[in-house]
N, CA, C and O atoms as a GROMACS GRO file, in nm:
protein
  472
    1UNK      N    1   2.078  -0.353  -5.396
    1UNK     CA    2   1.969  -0.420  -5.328
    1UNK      C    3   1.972  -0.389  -5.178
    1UNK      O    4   1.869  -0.357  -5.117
    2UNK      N    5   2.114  -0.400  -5.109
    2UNK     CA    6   2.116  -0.350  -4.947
    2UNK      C    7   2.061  -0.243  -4.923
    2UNK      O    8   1.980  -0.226  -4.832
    3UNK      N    9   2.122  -0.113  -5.043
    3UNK     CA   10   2.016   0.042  -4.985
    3UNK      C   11   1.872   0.035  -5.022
    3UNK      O   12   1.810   0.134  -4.983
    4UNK      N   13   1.794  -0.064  -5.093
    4UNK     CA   14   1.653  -0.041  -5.139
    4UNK      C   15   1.594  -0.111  -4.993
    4UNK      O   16   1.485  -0.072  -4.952
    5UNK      N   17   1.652  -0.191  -4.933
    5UNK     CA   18   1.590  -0.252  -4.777
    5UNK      C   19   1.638  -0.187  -4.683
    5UNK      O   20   1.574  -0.184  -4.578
    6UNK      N   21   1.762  -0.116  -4.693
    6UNK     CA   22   1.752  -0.018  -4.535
    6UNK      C   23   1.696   0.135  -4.570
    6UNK      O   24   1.663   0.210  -4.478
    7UNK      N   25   1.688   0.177  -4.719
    7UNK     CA   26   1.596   0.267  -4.742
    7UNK      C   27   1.438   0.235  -4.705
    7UNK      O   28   1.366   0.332  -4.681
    8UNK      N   29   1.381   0.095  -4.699
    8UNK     CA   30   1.264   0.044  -4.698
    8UNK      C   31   1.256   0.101  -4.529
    8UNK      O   32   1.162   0.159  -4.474
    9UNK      N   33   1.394   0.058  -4.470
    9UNK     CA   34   1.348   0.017  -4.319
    9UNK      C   35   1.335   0.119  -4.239
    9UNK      O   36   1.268   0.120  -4.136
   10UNK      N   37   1.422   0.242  -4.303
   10UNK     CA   38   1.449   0.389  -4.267
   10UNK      C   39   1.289   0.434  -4.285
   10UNK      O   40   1.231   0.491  -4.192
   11UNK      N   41   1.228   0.409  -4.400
   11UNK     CA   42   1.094   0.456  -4.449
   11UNK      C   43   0.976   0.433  -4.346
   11UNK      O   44   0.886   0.504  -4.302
   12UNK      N   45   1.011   0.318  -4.331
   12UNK     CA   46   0.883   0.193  -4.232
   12UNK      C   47   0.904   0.320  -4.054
   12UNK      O   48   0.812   0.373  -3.992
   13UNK      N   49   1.076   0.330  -4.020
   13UNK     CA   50   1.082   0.367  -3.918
   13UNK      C   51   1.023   0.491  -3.890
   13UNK      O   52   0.956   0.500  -3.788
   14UNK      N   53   1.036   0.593  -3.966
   14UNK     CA   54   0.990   0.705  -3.965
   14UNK      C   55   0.830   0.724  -3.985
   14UNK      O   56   0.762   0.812  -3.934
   15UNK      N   57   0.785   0.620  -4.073
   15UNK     CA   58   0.640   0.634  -4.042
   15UNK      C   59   0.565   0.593  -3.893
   15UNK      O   60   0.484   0.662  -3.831
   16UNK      N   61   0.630   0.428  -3.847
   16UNK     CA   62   0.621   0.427  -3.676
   16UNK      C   63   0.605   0.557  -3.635
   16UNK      O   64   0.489   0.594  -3.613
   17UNK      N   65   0.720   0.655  -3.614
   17UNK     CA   66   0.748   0.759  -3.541
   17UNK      C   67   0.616   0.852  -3.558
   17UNK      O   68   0.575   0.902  -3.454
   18UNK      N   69   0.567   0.872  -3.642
   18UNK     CA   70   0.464   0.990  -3.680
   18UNK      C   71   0.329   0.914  -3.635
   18UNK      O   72   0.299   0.795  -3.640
   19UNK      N   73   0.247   1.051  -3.581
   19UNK     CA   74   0.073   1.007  -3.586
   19UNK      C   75   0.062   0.980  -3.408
   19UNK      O   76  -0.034   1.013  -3.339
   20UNK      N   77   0.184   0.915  -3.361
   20UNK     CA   78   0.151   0.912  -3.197
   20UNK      C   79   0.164   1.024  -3.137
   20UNK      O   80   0.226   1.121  -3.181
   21UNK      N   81   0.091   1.016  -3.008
   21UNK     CA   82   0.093   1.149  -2.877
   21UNK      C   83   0.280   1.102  -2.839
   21UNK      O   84   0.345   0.998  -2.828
   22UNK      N   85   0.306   1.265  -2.832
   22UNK     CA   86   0.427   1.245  -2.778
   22UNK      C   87   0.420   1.306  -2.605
   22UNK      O   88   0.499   1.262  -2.521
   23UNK      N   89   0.344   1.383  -2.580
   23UNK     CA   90   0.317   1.429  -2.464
   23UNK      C   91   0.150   1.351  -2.431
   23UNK      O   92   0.070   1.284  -2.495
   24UNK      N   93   0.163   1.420  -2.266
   24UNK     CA   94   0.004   1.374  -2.204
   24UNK      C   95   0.024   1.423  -2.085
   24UNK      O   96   0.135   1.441  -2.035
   25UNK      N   97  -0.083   1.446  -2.033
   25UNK     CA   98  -0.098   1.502  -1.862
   25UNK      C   99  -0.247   1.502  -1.845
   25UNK      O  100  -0.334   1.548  -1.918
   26UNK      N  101  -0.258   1.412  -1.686
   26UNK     CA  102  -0.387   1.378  -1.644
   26UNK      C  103  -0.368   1.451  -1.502
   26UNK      O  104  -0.260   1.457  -1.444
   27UNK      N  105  -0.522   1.520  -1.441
   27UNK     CA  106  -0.462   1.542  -1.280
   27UNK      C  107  -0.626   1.508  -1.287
   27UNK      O  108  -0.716   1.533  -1.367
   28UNK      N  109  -0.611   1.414  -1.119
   28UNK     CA  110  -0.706   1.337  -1.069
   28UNK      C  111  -0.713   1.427  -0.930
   28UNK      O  112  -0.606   1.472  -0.889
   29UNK      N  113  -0.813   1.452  -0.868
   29UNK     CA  114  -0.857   1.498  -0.716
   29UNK      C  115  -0.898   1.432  -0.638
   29UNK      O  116  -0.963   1.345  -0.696
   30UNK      N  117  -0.902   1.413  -0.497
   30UNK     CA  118  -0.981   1.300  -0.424
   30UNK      C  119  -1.103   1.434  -0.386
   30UNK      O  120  -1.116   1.555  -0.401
   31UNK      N  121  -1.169   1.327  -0.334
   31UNK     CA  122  -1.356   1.408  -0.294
   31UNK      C  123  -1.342   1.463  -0.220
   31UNK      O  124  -1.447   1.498  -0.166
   32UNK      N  125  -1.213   1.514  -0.157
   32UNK     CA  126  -1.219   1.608  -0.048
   32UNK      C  127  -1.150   1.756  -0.102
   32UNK      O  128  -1.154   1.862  -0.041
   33UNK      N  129  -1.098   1.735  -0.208
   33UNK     CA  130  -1.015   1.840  -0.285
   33UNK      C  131  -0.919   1.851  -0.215
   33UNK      O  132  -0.913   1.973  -0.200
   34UNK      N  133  -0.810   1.793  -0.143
   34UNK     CA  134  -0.717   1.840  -0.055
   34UNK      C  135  -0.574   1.733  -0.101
   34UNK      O  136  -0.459   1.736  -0.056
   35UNK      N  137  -0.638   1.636  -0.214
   35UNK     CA  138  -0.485   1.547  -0.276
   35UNK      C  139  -0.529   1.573  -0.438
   35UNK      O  140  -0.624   1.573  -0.517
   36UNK      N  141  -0.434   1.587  -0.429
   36UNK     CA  142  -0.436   1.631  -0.594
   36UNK      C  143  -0.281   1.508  -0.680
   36UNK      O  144  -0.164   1.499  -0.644
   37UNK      N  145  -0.346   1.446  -0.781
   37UNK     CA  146  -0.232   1.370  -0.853
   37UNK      C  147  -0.225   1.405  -0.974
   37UNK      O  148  -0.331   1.413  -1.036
   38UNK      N  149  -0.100   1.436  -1.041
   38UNK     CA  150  -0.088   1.454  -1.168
   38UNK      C  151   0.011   1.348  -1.231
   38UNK      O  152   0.094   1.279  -1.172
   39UNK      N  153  -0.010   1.350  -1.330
   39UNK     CA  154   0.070   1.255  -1.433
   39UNK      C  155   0.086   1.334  -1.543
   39UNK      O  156   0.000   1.405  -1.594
   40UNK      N  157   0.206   1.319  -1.579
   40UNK     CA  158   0.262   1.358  -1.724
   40UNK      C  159   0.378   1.296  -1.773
   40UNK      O  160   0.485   1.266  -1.720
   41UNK      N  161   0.329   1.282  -1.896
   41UNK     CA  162   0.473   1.168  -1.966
   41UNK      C  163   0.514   1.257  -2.093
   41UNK      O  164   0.467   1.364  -2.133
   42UNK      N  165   0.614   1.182  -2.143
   42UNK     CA  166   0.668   1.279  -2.266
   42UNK      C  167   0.732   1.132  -2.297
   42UNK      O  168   0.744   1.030  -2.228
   43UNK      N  169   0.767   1.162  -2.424
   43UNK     CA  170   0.860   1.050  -2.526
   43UNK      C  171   0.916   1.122  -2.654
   43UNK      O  172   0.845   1.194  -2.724
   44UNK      N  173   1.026   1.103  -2.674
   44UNK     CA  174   1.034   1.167  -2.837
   44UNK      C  175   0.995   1.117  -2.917
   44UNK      O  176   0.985   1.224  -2.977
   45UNK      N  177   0.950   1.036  -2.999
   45UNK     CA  178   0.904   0.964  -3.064
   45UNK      C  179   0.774   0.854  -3.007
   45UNK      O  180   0.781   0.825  -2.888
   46UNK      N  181   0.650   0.790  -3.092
   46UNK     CA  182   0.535   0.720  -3.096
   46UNK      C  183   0.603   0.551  -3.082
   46UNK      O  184   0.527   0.454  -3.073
   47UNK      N  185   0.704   0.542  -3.081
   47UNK     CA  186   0.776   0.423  -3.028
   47UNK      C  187   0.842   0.406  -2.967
   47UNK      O  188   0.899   0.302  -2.999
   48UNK      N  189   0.900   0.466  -2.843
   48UNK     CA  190   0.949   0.513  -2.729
   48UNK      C  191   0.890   0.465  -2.607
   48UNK      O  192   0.783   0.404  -2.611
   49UNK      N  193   0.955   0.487  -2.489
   49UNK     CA  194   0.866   0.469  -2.376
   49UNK      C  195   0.823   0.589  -2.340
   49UNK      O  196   0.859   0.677  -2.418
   50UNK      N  197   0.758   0.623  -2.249
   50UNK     CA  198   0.684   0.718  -2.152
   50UNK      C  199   0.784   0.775  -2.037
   50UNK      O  200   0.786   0.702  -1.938
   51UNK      N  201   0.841   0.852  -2.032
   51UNK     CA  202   0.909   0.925  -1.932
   51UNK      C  203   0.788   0.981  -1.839
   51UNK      O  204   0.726   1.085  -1.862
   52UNK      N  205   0.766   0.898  -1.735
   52UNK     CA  206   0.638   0.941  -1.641
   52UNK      C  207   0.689   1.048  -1.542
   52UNK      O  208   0.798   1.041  -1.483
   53UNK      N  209   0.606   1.138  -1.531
   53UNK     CA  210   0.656   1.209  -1.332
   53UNK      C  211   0.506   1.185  -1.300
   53UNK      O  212   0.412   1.219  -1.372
   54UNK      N  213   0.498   1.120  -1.180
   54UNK     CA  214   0.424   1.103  -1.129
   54UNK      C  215   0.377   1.204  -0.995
   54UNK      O  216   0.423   1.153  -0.893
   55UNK      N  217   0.314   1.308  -0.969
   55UNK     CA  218   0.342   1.399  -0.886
   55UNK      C  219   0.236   1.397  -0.807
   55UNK      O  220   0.127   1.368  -0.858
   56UNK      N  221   0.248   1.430  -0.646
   56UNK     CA  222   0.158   1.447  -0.568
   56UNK      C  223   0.143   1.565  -0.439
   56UNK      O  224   0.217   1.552  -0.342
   57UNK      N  225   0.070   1.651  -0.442
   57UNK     CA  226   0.007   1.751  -0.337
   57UNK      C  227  -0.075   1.729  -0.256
   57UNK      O  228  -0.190   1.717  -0.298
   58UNK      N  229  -0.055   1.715  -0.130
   58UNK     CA  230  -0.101   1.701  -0.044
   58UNK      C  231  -0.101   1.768   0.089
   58UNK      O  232  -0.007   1.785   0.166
   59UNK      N  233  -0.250   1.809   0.102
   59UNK     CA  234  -0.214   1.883   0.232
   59UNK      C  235  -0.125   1.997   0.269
   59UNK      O  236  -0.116   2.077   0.176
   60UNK      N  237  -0.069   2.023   0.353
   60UNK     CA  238   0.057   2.157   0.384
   60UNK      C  239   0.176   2.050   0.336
   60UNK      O  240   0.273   2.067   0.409
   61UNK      N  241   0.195   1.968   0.259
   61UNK     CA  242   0.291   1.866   0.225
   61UNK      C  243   0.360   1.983   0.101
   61UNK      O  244   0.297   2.072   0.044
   62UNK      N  245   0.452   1.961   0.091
   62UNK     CA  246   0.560   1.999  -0.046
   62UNK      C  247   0.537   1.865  -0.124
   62UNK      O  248   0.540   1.753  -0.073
   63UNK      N  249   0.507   1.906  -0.299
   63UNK     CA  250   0.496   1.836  -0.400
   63UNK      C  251   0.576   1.732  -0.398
   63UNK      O  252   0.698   1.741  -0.410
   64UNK      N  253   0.505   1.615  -0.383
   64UNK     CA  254   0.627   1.439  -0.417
   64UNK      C  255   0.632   1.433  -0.541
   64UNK      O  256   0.570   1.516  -0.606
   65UNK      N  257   0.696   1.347  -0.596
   65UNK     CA  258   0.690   1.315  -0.700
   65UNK      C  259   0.770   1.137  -0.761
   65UNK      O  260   0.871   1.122  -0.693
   66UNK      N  261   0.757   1.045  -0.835
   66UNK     CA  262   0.782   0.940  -0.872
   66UNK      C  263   0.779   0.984  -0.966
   66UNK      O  264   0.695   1.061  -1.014
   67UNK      N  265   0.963   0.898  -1.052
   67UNK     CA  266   0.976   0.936  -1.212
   67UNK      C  267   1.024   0.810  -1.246
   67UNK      O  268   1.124   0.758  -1.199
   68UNK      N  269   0.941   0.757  -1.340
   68UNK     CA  270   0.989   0.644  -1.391
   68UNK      C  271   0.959   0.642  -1.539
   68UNK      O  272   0.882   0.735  -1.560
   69UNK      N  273   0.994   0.554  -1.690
   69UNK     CA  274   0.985   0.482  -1.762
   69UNK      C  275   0.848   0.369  -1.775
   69UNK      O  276   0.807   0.292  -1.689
   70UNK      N  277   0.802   0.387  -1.894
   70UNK     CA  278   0.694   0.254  -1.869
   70UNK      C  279   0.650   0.290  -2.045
   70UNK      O  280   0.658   0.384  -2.124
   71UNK      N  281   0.597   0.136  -2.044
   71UNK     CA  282   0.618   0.130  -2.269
   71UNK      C  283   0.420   0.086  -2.257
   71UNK      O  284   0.366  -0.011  -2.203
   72UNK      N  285   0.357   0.210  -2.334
   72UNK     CA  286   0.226   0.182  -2.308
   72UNK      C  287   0.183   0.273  -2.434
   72UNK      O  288   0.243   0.380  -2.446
   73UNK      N  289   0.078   0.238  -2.535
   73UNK     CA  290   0.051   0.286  -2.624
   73UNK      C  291   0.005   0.433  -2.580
   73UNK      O  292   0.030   0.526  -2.656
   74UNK      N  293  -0.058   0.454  -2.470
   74UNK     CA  294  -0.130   0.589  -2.469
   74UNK      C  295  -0.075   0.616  -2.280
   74UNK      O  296  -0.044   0.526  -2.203
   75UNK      N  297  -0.077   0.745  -2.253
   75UNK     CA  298  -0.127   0.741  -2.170
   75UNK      C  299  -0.271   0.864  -2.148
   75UNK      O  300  -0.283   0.979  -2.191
   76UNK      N  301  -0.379   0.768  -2.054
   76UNK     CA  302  -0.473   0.844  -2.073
   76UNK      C  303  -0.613   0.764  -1.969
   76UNK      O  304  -0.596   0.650  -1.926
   77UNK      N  305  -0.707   0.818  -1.949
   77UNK     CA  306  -0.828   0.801  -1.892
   77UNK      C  307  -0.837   0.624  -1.883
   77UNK      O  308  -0.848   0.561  -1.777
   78UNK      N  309  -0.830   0.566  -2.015
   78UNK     CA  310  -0.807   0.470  -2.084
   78UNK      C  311  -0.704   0.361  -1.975
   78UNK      O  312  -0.750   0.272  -1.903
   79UNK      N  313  -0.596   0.387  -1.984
   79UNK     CA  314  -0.457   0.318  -1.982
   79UNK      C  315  -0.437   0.368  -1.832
   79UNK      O  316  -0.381   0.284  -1.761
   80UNK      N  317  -0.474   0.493  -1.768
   80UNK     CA  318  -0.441   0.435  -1.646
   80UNK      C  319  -0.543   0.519  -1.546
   80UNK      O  320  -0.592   0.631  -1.556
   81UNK      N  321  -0.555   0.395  -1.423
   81UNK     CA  322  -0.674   0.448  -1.310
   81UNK      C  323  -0.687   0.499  -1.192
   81UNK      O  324  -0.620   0.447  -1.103
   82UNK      N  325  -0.753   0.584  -1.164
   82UNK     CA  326  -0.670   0.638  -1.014
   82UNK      C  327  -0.812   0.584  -0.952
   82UNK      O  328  -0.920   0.623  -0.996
   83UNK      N  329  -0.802   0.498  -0.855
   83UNK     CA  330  -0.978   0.408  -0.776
   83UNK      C  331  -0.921   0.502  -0.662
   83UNK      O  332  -0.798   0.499  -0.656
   84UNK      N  333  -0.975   0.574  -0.581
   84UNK     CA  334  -1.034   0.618  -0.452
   84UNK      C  335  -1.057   0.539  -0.366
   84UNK      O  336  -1.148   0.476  -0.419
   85UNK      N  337  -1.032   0.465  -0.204
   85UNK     CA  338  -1.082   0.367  -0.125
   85UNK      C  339  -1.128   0.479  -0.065
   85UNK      O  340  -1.251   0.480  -0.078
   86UNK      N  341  -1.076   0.606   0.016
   86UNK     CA  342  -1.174   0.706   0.038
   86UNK      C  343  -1.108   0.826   0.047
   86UNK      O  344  -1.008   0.813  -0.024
   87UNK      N  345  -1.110   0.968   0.110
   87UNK     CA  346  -1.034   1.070   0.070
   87UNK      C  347  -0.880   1.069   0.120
   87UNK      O  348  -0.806   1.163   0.094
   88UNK      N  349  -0.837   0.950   0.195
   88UNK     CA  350  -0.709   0.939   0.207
   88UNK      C  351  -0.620   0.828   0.152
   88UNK      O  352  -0.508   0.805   0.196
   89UNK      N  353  -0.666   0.777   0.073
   89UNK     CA  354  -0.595   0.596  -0.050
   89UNK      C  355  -0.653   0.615  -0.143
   89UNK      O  356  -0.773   0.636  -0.158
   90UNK      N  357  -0.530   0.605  -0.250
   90UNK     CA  358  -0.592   0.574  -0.398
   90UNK      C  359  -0.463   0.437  -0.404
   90UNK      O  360  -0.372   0.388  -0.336
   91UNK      N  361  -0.534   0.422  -0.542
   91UNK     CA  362  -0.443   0.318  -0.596
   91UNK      C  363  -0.433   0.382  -0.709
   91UNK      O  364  -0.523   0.463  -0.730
   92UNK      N  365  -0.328   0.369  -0.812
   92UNK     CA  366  -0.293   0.413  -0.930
   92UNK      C  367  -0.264   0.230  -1.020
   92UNK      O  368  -0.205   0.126  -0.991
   93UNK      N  369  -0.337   0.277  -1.123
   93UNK     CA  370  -0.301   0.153  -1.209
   93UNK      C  371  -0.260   0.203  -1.350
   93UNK      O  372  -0.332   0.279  -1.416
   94UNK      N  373  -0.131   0.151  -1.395
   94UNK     CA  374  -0.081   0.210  -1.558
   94UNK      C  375  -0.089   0.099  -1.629
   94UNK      O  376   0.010   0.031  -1.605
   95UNK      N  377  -0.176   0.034  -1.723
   95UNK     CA  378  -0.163  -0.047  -1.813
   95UNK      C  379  -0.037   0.024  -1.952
   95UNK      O  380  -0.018   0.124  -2.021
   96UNK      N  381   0.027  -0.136  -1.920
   96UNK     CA  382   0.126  -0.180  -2.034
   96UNK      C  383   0.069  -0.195  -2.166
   96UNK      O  384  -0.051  -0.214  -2.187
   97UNK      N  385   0.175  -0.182  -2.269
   97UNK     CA  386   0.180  -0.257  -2.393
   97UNK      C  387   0.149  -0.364  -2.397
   97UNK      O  388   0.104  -0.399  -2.506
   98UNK      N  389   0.155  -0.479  -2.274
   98UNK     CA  390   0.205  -0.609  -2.287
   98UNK      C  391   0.015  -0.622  -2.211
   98UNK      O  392  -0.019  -0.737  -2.181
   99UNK      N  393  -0.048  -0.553  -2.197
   99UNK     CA  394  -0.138  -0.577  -2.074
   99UNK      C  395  -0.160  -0.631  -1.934
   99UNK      O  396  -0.261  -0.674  -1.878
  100UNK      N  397  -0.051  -0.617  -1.901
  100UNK     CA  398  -0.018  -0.580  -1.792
  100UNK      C  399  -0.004  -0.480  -1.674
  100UNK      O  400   0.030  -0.386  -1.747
  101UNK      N  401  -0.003  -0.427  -1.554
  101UNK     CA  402  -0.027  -0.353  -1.506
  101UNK      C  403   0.091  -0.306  -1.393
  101UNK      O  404   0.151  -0.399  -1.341
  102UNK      N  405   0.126  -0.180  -1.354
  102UNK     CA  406   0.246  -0.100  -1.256
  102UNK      C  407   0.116  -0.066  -1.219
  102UNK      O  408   0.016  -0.028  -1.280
  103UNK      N  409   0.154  -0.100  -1.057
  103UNK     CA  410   0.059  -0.056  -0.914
  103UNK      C  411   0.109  -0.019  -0.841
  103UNK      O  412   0.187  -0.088  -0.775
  104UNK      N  413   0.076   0.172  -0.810
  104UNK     CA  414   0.071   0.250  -0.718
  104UNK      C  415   0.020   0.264  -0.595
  104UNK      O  416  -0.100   0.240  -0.596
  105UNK      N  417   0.063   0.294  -0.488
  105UNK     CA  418  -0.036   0.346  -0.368
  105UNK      C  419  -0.041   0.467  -0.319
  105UNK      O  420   0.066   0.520  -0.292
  106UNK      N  421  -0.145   0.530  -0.299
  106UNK     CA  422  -0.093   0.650  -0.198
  106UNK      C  423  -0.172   0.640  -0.086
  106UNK      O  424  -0.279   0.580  -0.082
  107UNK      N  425  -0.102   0.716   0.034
  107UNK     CA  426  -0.135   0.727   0.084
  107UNK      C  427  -0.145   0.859   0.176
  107UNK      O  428  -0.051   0.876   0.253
  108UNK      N  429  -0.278   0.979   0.178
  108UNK     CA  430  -0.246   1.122   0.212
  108UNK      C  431  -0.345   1.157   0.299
  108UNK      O  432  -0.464   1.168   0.270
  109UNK      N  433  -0.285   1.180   0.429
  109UNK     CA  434  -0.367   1.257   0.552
  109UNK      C  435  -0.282   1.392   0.569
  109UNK      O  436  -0.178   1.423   0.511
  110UNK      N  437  -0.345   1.453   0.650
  110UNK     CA  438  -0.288   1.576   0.740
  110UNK      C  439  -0.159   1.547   0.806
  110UNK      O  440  -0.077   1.636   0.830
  111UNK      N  441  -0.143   1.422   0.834
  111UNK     CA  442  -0.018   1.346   0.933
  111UNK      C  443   0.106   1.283   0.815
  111UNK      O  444   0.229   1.274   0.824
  112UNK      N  445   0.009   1.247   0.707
  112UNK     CA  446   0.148   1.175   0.620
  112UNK      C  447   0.148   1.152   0.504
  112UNK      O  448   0.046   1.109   0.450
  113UNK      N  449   0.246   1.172   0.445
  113UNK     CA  450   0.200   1.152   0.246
  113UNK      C  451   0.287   1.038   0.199
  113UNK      O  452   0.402   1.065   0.166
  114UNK      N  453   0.242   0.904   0.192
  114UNK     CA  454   0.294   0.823   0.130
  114UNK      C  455   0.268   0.785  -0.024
  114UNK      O  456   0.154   0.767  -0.065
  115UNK      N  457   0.390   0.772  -0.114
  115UNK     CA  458   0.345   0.698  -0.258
  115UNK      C  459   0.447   0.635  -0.315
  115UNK      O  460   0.556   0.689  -0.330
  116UNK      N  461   0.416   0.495  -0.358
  116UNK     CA  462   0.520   0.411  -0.350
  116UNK      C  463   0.503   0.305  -0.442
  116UNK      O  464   0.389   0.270  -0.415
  117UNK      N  465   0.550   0.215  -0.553
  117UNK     CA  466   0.524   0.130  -0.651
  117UNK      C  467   0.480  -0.006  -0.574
  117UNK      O  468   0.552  -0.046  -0.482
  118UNK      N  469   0.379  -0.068  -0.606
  118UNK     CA  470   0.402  -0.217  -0.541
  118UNK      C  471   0.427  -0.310  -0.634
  118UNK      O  472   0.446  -0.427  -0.600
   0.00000   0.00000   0.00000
């Protein structure tokens, strides 16, 4: 009876695993074409978290980048937002599993490239 329920549970687990995106990559531009943001996550498995790099170009700037973890069914158009205040601030928003939200800032002129979790 023990192997017919961890055979059950082995069964159940492996189906979880199948049918989800295991990769994703979004790149957003501001209206001036001169900041460019990309996102790309990876996970091994559809029940995993999101291994994010969060990357940013800016200007004569060398590529930043933020790498973090975050547990979100998708990532995508959907799940997370890049709002524009104008060609030098965005905000980045990643909706959770939980619906909840990780808030980004950037901030990119000719003078300075900031990006930072709040």
């Amino acid at each position: 009876m023990k192997n017919t329920y961890f055979l059950l549970f082995i069964g159940l687990l492996a189906l979880g695993s199948c049918g989800g995106k295991t990769k994703a990559s979004l790149v957003k531009v501001s209206t001036n074409g001169q900041v460019s943001i990309t996102i790309e996550g990876k996970r091994a498995t559809s029940i995993e978290s999101w291994k994010v790099d969060l990357k940013v170009k800016a200007y004569n700037f060398k590529e930043g980048k933020l790498a973090f973890e975050i547990y979100a069914a998708d990532l995508n158009d959907e799940t997370i937002t890049v709002s524009w205040k104008d060609e030098h601030h965005a905000e980045i928003h990643f909706k959770q599993q939980d619906n909840t939200f990780r808030k980004f800032e950037l901030i990119a002129s000719p003078e300075q490239l900031q990006l930072a979790e709040l």
